[in-house]
C-alpha positions in Angstrom: -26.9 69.0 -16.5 -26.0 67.7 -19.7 -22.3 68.7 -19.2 -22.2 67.1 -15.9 -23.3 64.0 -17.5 -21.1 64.0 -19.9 -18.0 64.6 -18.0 -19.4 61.6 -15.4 -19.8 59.1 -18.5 -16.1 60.3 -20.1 -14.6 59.5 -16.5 -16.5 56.1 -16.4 -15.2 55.2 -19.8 -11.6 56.2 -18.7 -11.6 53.9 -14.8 -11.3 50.5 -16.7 -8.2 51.5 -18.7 -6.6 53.4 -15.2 -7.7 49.8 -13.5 -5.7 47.7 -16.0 -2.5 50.4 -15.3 -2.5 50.0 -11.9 -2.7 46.2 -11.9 -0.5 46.2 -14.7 1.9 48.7 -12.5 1.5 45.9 -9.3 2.5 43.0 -11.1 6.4 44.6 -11.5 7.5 44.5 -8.8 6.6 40.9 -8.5 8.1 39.8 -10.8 11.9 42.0 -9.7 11.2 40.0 -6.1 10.8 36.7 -8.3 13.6 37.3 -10.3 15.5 38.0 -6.8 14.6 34.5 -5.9 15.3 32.9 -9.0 11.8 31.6 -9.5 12.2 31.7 -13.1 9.0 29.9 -13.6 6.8 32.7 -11.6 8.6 35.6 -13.0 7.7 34.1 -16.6 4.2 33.5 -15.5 3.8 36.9 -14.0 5.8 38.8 -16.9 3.0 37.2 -19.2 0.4 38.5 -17.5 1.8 42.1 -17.7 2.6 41.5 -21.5 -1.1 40.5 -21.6 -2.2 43.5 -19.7 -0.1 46.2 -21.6 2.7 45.2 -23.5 4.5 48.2 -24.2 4.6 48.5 -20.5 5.8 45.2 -20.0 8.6 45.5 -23.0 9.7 49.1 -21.4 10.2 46.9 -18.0 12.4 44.6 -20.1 14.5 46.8 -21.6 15.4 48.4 -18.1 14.9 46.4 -15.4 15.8 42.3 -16.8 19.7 41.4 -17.3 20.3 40.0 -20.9 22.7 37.8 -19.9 20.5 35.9 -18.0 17.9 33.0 -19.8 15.3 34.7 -18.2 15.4 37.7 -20.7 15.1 35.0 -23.8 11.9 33.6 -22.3 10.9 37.3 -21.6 11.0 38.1 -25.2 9.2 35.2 -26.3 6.0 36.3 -24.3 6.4 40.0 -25.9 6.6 38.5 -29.1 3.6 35.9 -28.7 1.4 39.6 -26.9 3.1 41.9 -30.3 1.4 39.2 -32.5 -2.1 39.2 -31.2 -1.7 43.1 -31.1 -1.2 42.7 -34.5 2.1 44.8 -34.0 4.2 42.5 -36.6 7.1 44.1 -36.8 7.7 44.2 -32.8 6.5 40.5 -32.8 9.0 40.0 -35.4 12.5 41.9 -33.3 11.5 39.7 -30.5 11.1 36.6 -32.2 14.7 37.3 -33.4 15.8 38.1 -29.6 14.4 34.4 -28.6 15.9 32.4 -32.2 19.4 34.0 -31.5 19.4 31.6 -28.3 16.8 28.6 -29.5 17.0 28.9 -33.2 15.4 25.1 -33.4 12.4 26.6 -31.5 9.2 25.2 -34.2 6.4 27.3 -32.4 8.7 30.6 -32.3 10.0 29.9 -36.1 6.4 29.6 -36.6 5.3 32.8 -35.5 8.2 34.8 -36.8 7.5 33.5 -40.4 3.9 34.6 -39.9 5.1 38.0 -38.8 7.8 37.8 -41.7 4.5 37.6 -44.2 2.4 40.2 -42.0 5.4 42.7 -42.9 5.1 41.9 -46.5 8.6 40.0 -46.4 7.6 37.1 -48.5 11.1 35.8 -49.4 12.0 35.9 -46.0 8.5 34.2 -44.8 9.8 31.1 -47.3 13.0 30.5 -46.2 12.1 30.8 -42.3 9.3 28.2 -43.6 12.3 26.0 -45.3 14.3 26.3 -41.8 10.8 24.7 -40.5 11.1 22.1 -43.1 14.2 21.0 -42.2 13.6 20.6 -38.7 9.8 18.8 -38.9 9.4 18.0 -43.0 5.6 17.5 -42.1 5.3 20.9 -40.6 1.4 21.5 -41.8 1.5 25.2 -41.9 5.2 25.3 -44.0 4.2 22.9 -46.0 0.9 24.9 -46.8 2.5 28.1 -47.2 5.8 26.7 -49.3 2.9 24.6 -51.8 1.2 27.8 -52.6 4.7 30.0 -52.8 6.1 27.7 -54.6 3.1 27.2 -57.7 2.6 30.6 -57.6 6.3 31.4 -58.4 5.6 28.2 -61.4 2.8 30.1 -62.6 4.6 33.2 -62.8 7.7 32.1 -64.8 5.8 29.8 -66.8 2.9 32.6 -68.0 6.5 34.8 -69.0 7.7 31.4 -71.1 4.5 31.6 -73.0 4.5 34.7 -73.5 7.9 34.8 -74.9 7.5 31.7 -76.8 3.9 32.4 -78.6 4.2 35.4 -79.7 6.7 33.6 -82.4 4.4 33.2 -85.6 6.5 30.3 -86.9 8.7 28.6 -84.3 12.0 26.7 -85.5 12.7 23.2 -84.0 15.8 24.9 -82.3 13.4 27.3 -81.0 10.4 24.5 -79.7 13.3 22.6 -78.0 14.4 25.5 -76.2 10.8 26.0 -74.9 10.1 21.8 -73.8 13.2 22.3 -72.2 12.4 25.5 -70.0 8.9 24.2 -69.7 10.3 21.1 -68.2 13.1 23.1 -66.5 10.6 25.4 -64.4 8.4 22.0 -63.4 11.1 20.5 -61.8 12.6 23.6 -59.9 8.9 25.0 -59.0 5.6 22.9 -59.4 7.3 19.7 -58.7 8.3 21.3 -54.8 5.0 22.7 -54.7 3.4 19.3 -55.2 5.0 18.0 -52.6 4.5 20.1 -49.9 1.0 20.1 -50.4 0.8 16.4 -51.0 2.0 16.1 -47.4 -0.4 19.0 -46.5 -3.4 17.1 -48.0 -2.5 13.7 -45.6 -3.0 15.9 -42.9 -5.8 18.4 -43.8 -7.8 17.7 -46.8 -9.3 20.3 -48.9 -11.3 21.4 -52.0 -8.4 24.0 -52.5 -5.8 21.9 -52.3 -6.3 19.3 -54.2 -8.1 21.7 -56.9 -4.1 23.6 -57.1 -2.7 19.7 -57.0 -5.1 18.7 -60.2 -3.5 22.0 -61.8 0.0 20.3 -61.2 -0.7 17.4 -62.9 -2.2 19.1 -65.6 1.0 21.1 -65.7 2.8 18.2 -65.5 1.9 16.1 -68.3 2.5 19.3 -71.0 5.9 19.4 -69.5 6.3 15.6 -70.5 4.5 15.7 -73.2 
């Protein structure tokens, strides 16, 4: 009895998954008849839904069944790169971010998702210059602009704790040697804290926080031993 009840509950669990598969399975050749017709719009729609459903499923259709030549495939890979980010499958979400930006490289919401995914991998460097593209393109971007403040004070904070260290550790500086610390000290402001006051100046205009203005009060801080 409890065997029987056990196999009846395993093969319960197991329908809604073999549901999903089969609807996930109907919807291809749907969108092959709306690719036939050139209803670009539907077959987009429809793609979605399968990416939604079971996105490897839906990126194995892509590989075999779409022509790359055509647009189609571009906004294809966009939806398998929006469903590989909520999977939390970064570096898929990443390779078909790149498939979409090879075509729309100006694309904010797509550069916006593949410098998230560039992070998620643990590709900071990358993450910041994607975010610098961003920039470029909106200077007001708020996520870019959050990102590049803290990247930027942290990489301050970083050179400037290895100019202490180098400099204090002198018991009796010479003038040469105090000139040539102001100097970096002033050097590493400009290049570093000054960017990352910026950016999150413009990210404060738009979205106010405690944090935010707590890491700008650090600048300033910073800022005034640099001129001092």
């Amino acid at each position: 009895m409890i065997k029987t009840l056990t196999l009846l509950l395993s093969l319960m669990c197991c329908v809604p998954s073999v549901l999903r598969a089969q609807e996930t399975d109907m919807l291809f050749p749907r969108i092959s008849r709306a690719l036939a017709r050139d209803s670009v719009d539907r077959a987009v729609t429809l793609f979605r839904q399968a990416a939604e459903k079971d996105v490897e499923q839906a990126e194995m259709f892509y590989w075999t069944q779409v022509d790359k030549t055509q647009n189609v495939a571009v906004l294809f890979s966009a939806e398998l790169a929006r469903s590989y980010q909520k999977e939390r499958s970064f570096d898929k979400a990443y390779l078909f971010c790149q498939e979409y930006l090879q075509r729309y490289p100006d694309d904010l919401r797509m550069l916006e998702l593949c410098a998230s995914a560039s992070l998620m991998r643990g590709e900071e460097e990358e993450a910041a210059d994607i975010y610098r593209n961003i920039l470029r393109l909106d200077n007001d971007n708020l996520q870019a602009n959050i990102f590049l403040g803290n990247y930027y004070f942290l990489q301050g904070e970083r050179e400037r704790d290895r100019l202490h260290k180098s400099y204090f550790h002198i018991k009796t500086p010479t003038r040469m040697q105090y000139a040539r610390y102001r100097n970096r000290l002033s050097n590493i402001f400009r290049n570093t804290y000054s960017k990352a006051r910026d950016c999150l100046r413009k990210a404060a205009r738009q979205m106010p926080s405690d944090g935010t203005q707590h890491t700008l009060d650090l600048i300033e801080q910073i800022r005034k031993e640099a001129e001092r």
